[in-house]
C-alpha positions in Angstrom: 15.7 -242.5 -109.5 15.5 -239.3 -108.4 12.3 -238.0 -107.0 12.5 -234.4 -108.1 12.8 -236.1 -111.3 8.6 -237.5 -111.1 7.4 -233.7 -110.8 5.9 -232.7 -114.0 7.2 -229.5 -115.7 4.7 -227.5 -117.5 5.9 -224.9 -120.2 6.6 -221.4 -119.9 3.3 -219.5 -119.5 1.2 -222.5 -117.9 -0.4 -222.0 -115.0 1.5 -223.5 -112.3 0.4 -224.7 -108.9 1.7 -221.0 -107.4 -0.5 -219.5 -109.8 -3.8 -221.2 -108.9 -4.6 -219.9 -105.6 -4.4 -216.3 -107.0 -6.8 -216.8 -109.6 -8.8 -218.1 -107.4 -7.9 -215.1 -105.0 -8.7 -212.6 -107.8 -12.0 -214.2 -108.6 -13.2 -214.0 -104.7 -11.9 -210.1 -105.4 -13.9 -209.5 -108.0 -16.9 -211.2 -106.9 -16.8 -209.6 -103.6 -16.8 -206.1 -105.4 -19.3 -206.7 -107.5 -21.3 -207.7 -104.5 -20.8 -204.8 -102.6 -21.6 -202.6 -105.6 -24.6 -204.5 -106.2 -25.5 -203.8 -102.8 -24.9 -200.4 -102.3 -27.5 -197.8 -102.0 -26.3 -195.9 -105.2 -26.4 -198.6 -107.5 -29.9 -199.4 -106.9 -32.3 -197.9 -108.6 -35.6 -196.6 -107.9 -38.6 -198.1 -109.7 -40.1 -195.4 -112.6 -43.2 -193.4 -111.7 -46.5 -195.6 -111.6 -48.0 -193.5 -114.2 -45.4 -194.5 -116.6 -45.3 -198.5 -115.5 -48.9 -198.1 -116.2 -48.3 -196.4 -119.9 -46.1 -199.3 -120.9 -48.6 -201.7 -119.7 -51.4 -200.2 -121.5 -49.1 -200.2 -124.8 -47.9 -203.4 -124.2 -51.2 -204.7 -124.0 -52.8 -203.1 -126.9 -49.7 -203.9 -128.7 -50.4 -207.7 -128.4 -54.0 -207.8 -128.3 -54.2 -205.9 -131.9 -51.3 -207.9 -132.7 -52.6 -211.5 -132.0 -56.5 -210.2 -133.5 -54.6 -209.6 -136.8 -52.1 -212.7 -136.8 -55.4 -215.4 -135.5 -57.3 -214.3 -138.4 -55.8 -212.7 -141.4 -54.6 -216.4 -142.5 -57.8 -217.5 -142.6 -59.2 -214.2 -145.1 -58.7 -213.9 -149.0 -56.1 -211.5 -148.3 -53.3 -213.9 -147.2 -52.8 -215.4 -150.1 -54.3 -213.0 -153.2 -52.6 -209.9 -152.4 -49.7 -207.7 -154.9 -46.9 -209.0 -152.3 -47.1 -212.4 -153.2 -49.1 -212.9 -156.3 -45.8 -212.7 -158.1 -44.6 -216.0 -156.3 -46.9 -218.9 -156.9 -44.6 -221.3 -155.0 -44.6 -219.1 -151.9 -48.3 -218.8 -152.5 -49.3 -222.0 -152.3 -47.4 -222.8 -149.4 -49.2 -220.3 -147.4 -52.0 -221.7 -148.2 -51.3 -224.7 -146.6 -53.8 -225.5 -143.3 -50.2 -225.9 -141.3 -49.0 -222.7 -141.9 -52.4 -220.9 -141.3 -52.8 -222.9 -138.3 -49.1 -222.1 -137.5 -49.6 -218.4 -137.6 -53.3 -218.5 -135.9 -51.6 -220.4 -132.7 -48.8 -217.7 -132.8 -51.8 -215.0 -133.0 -53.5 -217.0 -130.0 -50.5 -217.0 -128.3 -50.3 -213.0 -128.3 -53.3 -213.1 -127.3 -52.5 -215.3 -124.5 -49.5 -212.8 -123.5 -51.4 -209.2 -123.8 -54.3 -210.4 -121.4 -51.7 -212.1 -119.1 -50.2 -208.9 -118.8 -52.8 -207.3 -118.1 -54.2 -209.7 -115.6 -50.8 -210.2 -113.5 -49.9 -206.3 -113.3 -48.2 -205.0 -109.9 -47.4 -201.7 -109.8 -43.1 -201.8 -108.5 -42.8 -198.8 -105.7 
């Protein structure tokens, strides 16, 4: 038997075993460009003014506390379930109603509440 004859053949378009070691060689390229892109002094960026870090913050903040006041307690006021919105859906209406998804939507309220106040807490101006 011929030992030539052992060697698998794979069909045309396959990667080979030539072909491995220059994708391998092209994905060292690449990496090593992005690197040195990522690394250069143009591509990084400087951090926004600390006035405007501060203006998100402040939005950000009053976005999530006003947000989380409304979503901890509106489920638990006559309004969630006798409003115009829903009072044509008495299915949908009594499943709001339900303790599970009040207490659902007050713990995603709470949780807002939880983020806004974090954010404000844990704030470090990026210079």
């Amino acid at each position: 038997m011929d030992p030539e004859a052992k060697i698998l053949k794979f069909p045309a378009g396959a990667a080979d075993r030539n072909s491995v070691p220059e994708q391998e060689q092209m994905l060292q390229t690449e990496a090593h460009t992005a690197t040195a892109l990522l690394s250069s002094p143009e591509s990084q960026q400087t951090p926004p003014p600390v006035w405007m870090q501060r203006f998100v913050l402040v939005c950000t903040v009053v976005i999530c506390l006003w947000t989380g006041l409304v979503l901890a307690a509106l489920p638990w006021l006559p309004a969630w379930t006798e409003n115009s919105i829903i009072s044509d859906f008495p299915t949908i209406r009594q499943i709001l109603a339900t303790g599970f998804i009040r207490g659902l939507v007050t713990g995603l309220g709470l949780l807002d509440l939880w983020i806004g106040i974090s954010e404000a807490v844990n704030y470090r101006d990026r210079r």
